[in-house]
C-alpha positions as CSV (number, residue, x, y, z in Angstrom):
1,X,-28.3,-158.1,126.8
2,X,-25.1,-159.4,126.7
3,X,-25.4,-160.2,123.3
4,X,-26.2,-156.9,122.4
5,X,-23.0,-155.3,124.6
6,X,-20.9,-157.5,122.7
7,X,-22.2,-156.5,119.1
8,X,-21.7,-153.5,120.0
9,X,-18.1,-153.6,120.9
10,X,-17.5,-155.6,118.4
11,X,-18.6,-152.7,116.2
12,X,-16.7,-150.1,118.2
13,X,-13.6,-152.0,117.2
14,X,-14.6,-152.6,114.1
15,X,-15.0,-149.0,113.3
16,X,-12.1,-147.7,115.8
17,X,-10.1,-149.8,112.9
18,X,-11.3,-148.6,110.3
19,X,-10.4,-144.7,110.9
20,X,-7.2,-146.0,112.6
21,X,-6.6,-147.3,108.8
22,X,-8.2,-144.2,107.4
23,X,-5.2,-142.4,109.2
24,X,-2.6,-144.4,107.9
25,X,-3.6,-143.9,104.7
26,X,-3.4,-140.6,105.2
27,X,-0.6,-140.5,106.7
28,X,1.1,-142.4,103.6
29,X,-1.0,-140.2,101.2
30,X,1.1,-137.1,102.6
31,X,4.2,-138.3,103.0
32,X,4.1,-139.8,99.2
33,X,2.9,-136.2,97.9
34,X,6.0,-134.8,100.1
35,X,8.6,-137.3,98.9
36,X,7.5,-136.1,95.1
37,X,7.5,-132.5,95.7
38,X,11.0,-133.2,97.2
39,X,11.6,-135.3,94.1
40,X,10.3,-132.6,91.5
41,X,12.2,-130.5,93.3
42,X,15.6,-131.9,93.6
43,X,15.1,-133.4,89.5
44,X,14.5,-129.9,88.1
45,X,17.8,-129.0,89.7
46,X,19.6,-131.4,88.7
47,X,18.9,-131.1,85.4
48,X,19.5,-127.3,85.3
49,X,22.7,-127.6,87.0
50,X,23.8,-130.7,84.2
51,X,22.4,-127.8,81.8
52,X,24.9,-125.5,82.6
53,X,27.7,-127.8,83.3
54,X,27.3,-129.4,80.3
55,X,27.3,-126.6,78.4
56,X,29.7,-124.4,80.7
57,X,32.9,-126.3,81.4
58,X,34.4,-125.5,77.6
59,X,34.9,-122.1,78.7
60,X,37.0,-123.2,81.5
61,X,39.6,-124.3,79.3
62,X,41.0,-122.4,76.0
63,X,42.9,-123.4,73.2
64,X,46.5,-122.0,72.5
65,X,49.1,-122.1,70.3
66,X,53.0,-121.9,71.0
67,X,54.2,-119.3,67.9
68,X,58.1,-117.7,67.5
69,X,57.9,-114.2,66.5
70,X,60.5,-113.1,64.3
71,X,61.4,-109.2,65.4
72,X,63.2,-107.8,62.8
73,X,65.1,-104.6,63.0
74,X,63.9,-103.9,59.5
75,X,60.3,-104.1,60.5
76,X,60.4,-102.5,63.9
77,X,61.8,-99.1,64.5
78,X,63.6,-98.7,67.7
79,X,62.5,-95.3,67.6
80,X,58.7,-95.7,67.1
81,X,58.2,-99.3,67.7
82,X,54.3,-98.8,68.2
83,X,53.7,-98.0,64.6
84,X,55.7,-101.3,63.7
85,X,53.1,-103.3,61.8
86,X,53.0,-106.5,63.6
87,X,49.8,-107.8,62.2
88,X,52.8,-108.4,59.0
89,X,55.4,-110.3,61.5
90,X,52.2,-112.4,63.0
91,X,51.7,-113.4,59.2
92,X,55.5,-113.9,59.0
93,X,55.7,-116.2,61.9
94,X,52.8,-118.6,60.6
95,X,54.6,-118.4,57.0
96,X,57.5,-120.2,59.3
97,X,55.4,-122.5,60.9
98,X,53.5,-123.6,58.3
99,X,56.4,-124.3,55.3
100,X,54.4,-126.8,53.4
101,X,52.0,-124.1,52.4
102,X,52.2,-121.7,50.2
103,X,53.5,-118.2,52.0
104,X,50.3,-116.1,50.8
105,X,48.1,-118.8,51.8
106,X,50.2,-119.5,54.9
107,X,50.0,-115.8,55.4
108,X,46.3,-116.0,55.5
109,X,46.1,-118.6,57.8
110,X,47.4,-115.9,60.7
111,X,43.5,-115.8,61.5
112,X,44.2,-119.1,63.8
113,X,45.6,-116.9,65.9
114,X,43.5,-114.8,68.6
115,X,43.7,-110.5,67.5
116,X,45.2,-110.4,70.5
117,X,48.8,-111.9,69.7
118,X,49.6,-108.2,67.8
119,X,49.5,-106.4,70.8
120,X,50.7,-108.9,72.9
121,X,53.9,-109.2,70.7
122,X,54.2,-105.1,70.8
123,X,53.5,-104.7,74.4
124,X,56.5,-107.2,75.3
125,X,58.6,-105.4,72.7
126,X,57.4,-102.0,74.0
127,X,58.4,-103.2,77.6
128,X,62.2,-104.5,76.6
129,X,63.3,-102.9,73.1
130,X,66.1,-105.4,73.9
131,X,64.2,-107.9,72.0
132,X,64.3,-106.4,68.6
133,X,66.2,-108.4,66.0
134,X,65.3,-111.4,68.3
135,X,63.1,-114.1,68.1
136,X,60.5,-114.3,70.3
137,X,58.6,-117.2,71.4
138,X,54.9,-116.7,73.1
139,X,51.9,-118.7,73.5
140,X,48.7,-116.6,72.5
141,X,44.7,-118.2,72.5
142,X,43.4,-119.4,69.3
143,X,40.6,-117.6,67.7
144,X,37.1,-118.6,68.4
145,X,36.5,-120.9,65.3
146,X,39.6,-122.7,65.9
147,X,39.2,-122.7,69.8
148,X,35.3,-124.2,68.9
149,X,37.3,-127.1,66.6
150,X,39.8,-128.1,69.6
151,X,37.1,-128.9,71.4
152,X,35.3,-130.9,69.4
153,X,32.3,-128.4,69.0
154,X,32.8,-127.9,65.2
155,X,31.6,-130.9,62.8
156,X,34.5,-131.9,60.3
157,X,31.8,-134.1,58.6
158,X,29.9,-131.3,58.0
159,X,29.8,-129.8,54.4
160,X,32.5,-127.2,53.8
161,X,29.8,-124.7,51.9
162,X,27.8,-125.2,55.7
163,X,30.9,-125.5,58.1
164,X,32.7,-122.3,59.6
165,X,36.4,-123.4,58.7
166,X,36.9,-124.2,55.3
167,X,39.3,-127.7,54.5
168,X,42.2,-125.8,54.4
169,X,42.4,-124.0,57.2
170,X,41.3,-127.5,59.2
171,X,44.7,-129.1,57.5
172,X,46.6,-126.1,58.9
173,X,45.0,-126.6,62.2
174,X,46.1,-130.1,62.1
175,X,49.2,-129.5,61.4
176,X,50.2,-127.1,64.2
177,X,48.4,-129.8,66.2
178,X,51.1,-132.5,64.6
179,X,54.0,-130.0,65.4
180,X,53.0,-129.7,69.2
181,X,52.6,-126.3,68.8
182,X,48.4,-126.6,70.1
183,X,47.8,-127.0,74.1
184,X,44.4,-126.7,75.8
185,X,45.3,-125.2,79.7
186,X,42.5,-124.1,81.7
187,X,41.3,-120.8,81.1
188,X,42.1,-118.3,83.7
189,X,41.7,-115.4,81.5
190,X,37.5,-116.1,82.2
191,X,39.0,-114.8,85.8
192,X,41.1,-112.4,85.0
193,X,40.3,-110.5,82.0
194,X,37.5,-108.2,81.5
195,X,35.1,-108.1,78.9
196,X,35.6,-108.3,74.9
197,X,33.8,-108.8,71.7
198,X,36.4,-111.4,71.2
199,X,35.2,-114.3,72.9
200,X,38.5,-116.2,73.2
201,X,39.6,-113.4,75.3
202,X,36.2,-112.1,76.9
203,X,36.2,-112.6,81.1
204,X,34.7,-111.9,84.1
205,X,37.0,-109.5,85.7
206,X,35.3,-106.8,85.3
207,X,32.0,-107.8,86.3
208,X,33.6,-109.4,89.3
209,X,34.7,-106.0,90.6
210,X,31.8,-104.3,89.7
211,X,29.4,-106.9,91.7
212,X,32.0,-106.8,94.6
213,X,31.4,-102.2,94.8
214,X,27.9,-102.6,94.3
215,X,27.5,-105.2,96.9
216,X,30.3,-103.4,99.6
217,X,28.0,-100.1,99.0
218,X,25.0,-101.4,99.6
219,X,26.2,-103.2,102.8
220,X,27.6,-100.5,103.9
221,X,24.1,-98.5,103.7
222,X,21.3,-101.2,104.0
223,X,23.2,-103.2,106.8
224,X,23.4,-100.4,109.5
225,X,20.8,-98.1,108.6
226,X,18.4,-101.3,108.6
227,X,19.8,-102.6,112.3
228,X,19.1,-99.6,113.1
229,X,15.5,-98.8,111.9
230,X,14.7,-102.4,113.1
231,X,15.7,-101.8,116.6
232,X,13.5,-98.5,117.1
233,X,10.7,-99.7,115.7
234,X,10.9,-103.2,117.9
235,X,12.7,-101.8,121.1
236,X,11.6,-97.9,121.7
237,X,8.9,-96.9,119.0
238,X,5.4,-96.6,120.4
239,X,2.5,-99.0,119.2
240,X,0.5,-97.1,117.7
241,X,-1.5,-96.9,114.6
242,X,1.6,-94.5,112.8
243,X,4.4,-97.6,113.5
244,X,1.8,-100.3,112.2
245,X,1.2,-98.1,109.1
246,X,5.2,-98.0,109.1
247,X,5.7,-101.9,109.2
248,X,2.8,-102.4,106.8
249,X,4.7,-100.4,104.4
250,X,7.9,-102.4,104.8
251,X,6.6,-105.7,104.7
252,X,4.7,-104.2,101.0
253,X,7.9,-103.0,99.9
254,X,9.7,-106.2,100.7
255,X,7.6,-107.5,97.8
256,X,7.9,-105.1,95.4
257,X,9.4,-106.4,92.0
258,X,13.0,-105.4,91.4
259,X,12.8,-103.1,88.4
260,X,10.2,-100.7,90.5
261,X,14.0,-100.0,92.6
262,X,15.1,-99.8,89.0
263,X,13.4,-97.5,88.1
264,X,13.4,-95.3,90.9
265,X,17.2,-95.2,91.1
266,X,17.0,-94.0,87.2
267,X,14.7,-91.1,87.8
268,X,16.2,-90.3,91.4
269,X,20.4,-90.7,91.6
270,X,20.6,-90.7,87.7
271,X,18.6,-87.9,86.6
272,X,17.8,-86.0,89.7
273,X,21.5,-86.1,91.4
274,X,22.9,-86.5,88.2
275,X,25.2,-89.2,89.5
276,X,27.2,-91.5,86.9
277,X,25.7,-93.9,84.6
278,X,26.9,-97.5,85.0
279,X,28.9,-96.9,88.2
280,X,28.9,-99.6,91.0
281,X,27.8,-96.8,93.3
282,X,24.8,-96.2,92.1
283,X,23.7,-100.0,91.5
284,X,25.0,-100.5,95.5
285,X,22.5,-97.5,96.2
286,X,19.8,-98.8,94.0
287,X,20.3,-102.7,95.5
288,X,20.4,-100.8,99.2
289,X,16.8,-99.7,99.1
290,X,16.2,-103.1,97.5
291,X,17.7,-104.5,100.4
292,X,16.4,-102.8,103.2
293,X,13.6,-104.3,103.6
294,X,14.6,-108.0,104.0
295,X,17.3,-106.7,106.4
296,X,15.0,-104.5,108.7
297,X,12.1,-107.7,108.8
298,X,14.9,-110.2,109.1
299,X,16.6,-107.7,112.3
300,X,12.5,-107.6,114.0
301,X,12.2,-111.3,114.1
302,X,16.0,-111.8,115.5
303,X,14.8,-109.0,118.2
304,X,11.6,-110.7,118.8
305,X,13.3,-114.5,119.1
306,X,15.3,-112.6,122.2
307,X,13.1,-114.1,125.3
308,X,11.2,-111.6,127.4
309,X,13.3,-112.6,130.8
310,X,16.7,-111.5,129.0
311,X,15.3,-107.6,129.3
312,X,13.1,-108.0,132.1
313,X,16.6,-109.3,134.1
314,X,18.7,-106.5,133.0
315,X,16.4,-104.1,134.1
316,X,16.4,-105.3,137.2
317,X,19.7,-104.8,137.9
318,X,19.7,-101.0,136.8
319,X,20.4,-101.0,133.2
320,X,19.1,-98.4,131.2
321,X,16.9,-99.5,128.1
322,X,19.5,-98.2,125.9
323,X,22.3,-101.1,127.3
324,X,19.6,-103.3,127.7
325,X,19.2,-103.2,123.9
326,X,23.1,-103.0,123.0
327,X,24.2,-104.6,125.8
328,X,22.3,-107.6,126.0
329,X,19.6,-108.2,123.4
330,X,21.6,-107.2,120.2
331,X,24.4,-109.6,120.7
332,X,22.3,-112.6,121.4
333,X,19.7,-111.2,118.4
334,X,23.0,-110.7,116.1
335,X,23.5,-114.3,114.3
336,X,19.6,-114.2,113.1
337,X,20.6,-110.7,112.0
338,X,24.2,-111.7,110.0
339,X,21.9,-114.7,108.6
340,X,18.9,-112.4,107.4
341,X,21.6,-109.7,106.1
342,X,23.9,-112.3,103.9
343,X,20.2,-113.6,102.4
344,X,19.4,-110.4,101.6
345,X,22.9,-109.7,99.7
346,X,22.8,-112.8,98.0
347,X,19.6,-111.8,96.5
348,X,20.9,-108.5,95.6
349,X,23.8,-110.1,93.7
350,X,21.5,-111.9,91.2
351,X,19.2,-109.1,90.4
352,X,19.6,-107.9,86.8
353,X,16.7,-105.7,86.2
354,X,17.7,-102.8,88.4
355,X,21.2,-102.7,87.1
356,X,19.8,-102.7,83.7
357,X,17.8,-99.8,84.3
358,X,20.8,-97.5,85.0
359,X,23.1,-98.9,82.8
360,X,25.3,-101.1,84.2
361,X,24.7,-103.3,80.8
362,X,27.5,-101.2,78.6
363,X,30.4,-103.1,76.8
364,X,33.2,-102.1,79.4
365,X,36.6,-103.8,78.4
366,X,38.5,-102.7,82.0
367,X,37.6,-103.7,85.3
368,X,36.5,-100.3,87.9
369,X,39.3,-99.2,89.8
370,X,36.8,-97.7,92.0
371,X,33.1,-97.6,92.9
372,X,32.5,-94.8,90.5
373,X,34.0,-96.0,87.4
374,X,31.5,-97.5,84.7
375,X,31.0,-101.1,85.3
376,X,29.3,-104.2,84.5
377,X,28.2,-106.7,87.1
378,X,27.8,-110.9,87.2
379,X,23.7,-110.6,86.2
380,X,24.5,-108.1,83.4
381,X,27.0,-109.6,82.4
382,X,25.4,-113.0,81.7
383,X,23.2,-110.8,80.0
384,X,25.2,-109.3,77.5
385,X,27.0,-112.5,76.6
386,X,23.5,-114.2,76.1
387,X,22.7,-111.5,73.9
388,X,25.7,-112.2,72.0
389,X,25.6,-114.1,68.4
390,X,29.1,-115.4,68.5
391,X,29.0,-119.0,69.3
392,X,31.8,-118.8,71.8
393,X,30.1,-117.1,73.9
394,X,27.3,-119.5,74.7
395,X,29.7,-121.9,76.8
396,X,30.7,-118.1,78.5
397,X,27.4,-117.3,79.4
398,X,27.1,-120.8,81.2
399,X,29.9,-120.7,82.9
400,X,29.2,-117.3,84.3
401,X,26.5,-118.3,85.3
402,X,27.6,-121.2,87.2
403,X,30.4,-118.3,88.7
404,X,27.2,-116.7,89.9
405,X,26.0,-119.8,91.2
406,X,29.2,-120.5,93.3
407,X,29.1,-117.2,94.9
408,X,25.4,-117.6,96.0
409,X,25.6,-121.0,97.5
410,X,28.9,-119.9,99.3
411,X,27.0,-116.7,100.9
412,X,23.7,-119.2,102.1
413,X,26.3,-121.4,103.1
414,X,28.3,-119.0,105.7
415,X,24.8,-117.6,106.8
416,X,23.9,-121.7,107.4
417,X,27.1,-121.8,109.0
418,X,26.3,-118.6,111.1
419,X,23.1,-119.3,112.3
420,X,24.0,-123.1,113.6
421,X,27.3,-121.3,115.3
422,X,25.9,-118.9,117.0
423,X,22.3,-119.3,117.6
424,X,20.9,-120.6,120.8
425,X,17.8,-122.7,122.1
426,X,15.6,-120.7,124.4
């Protein structure tokens, strides 16, 4: 008998060991698959964000040139000096600047220079007349083709019938180069220019301002309107079978695809109210009802998180339900709110198929001065430069995008920061 009590424990343990091992395993089994998900996870990012990086951080610096502009008071009328033709005292200047070249061909090497210098010569004139019959000395951006050989992104081995720049024009790259005359600063006209078909001079200005109306409008709309329709619906509404039919309907629209709100804000504030096309207004109405949704479900759970004893106490003591609500629950309820809201606008800022839809897409060389004046915005805008054909603007389109990037790590960051700040443990 004792023989048979000891087998048996024997095999007790035995097995006991056994699934104790089984466990471990797994135990390791699951942790392995997690460490790779995290793994899969963290190298698809990386090499996305090298991606971009690799490609974007050209267009954060641009090529210029350092060129003195010869003003003639034979060439410019003091009396019409707009109709001057400066294109001819750009060609002058690089006939100066280039004297080891013929002047015709010299002349036709005045494409090294970005179409920009004209006006930028007549505007400075236009502002201080004081400078005709004066040399003038300004640094302008290269063009695209000579602002793609700065930086290395143009093969000179490459066979003149297949290469963009032809010898010659090369040689009288190089030897502005030699002269000192070529610097490569970083770009802030990516910042604070506004779109062009020019990529040298093509920024983000515009887009910029028309992301920041969109996004002010639809806070201004989704934020209270969805604090609001959260708090009846958890604080006062009845239970019933019309407020579950209500939240069903909200949690379905919080998963409707983007261009849905596209489309509605096209047949609805375009056609029906007749409201402009391509205005920030309309894309912050459009990304409002987009944005509802996440703010109203993001505003319950906040409500709900509020413990039970926090109302139950201030009812005790006389308050009304109305200050228990304001007084009491909302504030302690408000960081999960802030956190759920700034989600919510982040995701509005990098949706492009709704702002497609009504037209916030168009070529728009000025930046709004208000929220009804025809815009782009940062998703469209990546858009239309990857759309593009000219080569320049591939290293754009990165770097906007990497713009984009910025702002939505910057927005989950503050509503990480929020949330740790302010939230407590119940």
């Amino acid at each position: 008998m004792t023989d048979i009590s000891n087998h048996n424990t024997r095999w007790g343990s035995t097995k006991a060991k056994a699934n104790l091992a089984r466990r471990k395993r797994s135990q390791w089994v699951l942790q392995g698959l997690g460490i790779g998900a995290l793994s899969i996870a963290f190298l698809m990012l990386f090499l996305l964000v090298s991606s971009l990086v690799s490609t974007g951080w050209q267009a954060f610096t641009q090529t210029h040139i350092k060129m003195q502009f010869a003003v003639s008071a034979e060439k410019v009328n003091p009396d019409n000096i707009a109709a001057a033709n400066w294109r001819g005292l750009v060609q002058d200047a690089m006939v100066v600047a280039l004297p080891g070249m013929e002047p015709d061909e010299a002349r036709k090497m005045a494409g090294i220079l970005s179409n920009a210098a004209q006006f930028r010569l007549r505007d400075m004139v236009v502002a201080n007349p004081s400078l005709i019959g004066q040399t003038v000395e300004m640094t302008v951006p290269t063009s695209d083709p000579y602002d793609q050989l700065n930086k290395g992104l143009i093969d000179r081995n490459t066979p003149e019938v297949n290469r963009r720049l032809k010898d010659p024009e090369i040689a009288a790259f190089d030897t502005l180069t030699a002269d000192g005359r070529i610097t490569k600063p970083l770009n802030t006209a990516l910042i604070t220019n506004a779109d062009s078909r020019f990529p040298e001079l093509a920024g983000l200005k515009g887009a910029l301002m028309g992301s920041f109306y969109a996004l002010l409008t639809c806070f201004l709309l989704a934020f209270p309107i969805g604090i609001g329709a959260a708090i009846y619906l958890e604080e006062f509404a009845p239970k019933n079978k019309i407020s579950d039919f209500i939240e069903i309907n909200i949690n379905n629209l919080a998963a409707v695809p983007s261009v849905v709100f596209g489309l509605l804000g096209l047949a609805v504030f375009l056609n029906w109210f007749g409201m402009p096309r391509s205005a920030p207004f309309v894309g912050g109405l459009v990304l409002a009802l987009m944005t509802l949704p996440t703010i109203i479900i993001a505003t319950r759970a906040a409500l709900k998180a509020v413990p039970p004893s926090i109302r139950e106490a201030a009812l005790g003591l006389g308050a009304s339900r109305q200050q228990v609500v304001f007084h009491h629950v909302l504030p302690l309820a408000m960081p999960g709110i802030l956190t759920g809201t700034i989600i919510g606008l982040a995701q509005a800022l990098g949706e492009t198929a709704p702002l497609l839809l009504i037209g916030m897409n168009a070529f728009i060389t000025a930046a709004p001065g208000s929220p009804f004046d025809s815009s782009t915005a940062l998703p469209t805008q990546i858009f239309i430069w990857a759309d593009s054909p000219e080569r320049g603007f591939v290293s754009r389109t990165s770097a906007a995008i990497l713009v984009l990037l910025g702002f939505l790590v910057t927005m989950n960051a503050v509503a990480i920061y929020l949330r740790s700040r302010f939230e407590r443990k119940w």
